[in-house]
Each structure stands twice: as C-alpha cells, then as structure tokens.
N, C-alpha and C positions, 0 to 999 in steps of 0.2 A: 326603025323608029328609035329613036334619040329619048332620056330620059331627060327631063330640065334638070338643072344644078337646084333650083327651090325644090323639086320633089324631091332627090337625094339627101337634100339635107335637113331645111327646116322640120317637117314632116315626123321623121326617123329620129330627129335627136327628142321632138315633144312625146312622140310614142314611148323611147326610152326613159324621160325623165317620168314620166306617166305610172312607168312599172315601178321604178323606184318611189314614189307617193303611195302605192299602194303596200311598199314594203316597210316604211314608214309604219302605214297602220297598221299592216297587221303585228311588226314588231310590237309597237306600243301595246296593240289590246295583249300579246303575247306576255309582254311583261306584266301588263296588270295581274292577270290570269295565276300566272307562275309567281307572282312576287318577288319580280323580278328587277333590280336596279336597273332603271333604264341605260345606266352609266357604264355597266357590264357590255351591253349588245351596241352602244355607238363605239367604244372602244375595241371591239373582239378583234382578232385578225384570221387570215387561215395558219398564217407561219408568222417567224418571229420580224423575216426580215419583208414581211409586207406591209401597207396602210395597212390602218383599222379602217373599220364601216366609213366613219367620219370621213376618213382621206379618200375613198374609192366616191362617193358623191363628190368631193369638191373636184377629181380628179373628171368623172364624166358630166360634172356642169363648166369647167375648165376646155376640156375639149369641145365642148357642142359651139361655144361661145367665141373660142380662140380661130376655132374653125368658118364661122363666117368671117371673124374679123377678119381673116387673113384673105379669102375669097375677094372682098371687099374694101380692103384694103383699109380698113377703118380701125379704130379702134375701140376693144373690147372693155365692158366695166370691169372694172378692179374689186375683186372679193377678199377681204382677209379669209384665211386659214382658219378661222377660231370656232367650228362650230363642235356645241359639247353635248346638244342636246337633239330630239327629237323633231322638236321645234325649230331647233337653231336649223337645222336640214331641212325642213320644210321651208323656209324663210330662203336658203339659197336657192334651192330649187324654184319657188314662186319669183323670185329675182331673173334666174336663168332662161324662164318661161317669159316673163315677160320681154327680154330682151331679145328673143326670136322671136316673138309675136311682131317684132318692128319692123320685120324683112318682109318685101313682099317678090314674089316672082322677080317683078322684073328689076331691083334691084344685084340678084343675081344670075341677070341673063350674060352672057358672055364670060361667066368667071370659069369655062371649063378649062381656058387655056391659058388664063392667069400662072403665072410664075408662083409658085408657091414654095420656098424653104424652108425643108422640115425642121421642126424645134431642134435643139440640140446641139451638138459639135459635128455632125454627121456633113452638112454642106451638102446633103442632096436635095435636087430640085425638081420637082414633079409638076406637071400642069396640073390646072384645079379638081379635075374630074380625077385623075389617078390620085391626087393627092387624100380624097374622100374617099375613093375605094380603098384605098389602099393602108392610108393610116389613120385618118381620122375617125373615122367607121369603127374599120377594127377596135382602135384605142379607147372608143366610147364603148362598144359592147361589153370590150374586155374589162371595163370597170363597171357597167350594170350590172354582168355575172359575177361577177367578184362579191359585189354586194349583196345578191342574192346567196352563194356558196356562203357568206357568211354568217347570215343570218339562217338558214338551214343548219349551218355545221352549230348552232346554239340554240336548234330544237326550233325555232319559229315554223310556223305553221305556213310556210309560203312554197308555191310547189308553178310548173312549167306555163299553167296559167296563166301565174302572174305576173311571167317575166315576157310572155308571147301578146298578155296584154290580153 
C-alpha cells in the first residue's frame, strides 16, 4: 500500500508548523514569567555559526512551501527575512499555513515521479517521493528541532510533547 504525496506532505509540514505555534507560546508566556526580552529568545542560537530561532522558522516555513511548489511545479509566495518578533513568526507561520491549506489531494497526485532538483549547486535529481523522504522532510524537522533545542537550551519550558504535537 502506497502512501499519497498529499499525506506525505501537506499533513506533516501543518503538524510541524503546529509545534512550532505552540513554541511560540510557551516562549512568550516563558519570557513574560522570567522577564525576559523577548528579543533575547528570537535571536538565541545553539552555536555561533547557526540561525537564530528567527532563521530556523523562516528556514521550516521555507521548506514546507518550496517543497510543494516544486512538486507542483508552481510557484511558491515570497517571504522577506525580517521577522524580529514573536508576533512577526506567528504572522509567517499563519501565511505558511494558509498557503498549504490551498493544496488539495489531488492537486498532488502523480508528483511522486516528478523530476525534482534539489536546491543548491549539488545538480542532484530525485523523483518527488525520494525527494520528501529524503530531503525535504529531513530539512523541515531539522529546523522544527533546532527551534525547539533552542528555546530549551534558554530555559523555556517546552519538552517532547510539544514537538510530537
């Protein structure tokens, strides 16, 4: 039995943005609490040479979105980079959301075998089904967690929970 390309993906990428909304809040109540510059925890990082919070959201609303365009061979809306706040991450995220919410099934029936090349200077080419397993996926979790490891590694109060959803 064959997974569809809509479960793989819509689904997964709104569960993830999902945990990330919830880490939003509990940051924010976290800062209230502690008295805490909210401007501290969207900036933190884990290392010097990684995104802050701010980047690791734009980077898993980036993939979720770039990853259907390319399925679909559409194109995806354009985000500036600028968000500084709390809010301003909430506002990509409810954008991000709404922009999968426009896919339905069967707009991406047959994209498993879509040509898909991956971002970068790499020139490798994956059908659309490896291409989600393989990198799109990954590259989305790996910035949900990222985002969660940082906001833990700055004492918030968010634990397996709330990243399992």
């Amino acid at each position: 039995m064959s997974i569809s390309m809509y479960r793989l993906t819509v689904p997964m990428f709104q569960r993830g943005l999902a945990s990330l909304k919830t880490y939003l809040d509990k940051a924010e109540a976290y800062a209230k609490e502690k008295n805490i510059d909210p401007v501290i925890l969207v900036t933190a990082r884990l290392a010097p040479d990684m995104l802050p919070l701010s980047g690791q959201y734009q980077r898993a609303s980036d993939t979720a979105k770039f990853a259907l365009a390319r399925l679909t061979a559409t194109d995806a809306p354009k985000f500036e980079d600028n968000e500084t706040t709390f809010d301003d991450l909430r506002g990509r995220l409810a954008k991000t959301e709404a922009y999968l919410a426009g896919f339905s099934a069967e707009a991406l029936e047959g994209t498993q075998t879509r040509q898909i090349t991956l971002p970068g200077k790499s020139g490798i080419v994956l059908p659309g089904d490896e291409y989600i397993a393989t990198f799109a996926l990954p590259n989305f979790y790996f910035h949900v967690a990222t985002a969660h490891a940082i906001l833990r590694s700055q004492g918030a109060p968010i634990g397996k929970r709330d990243y399992l959803g």
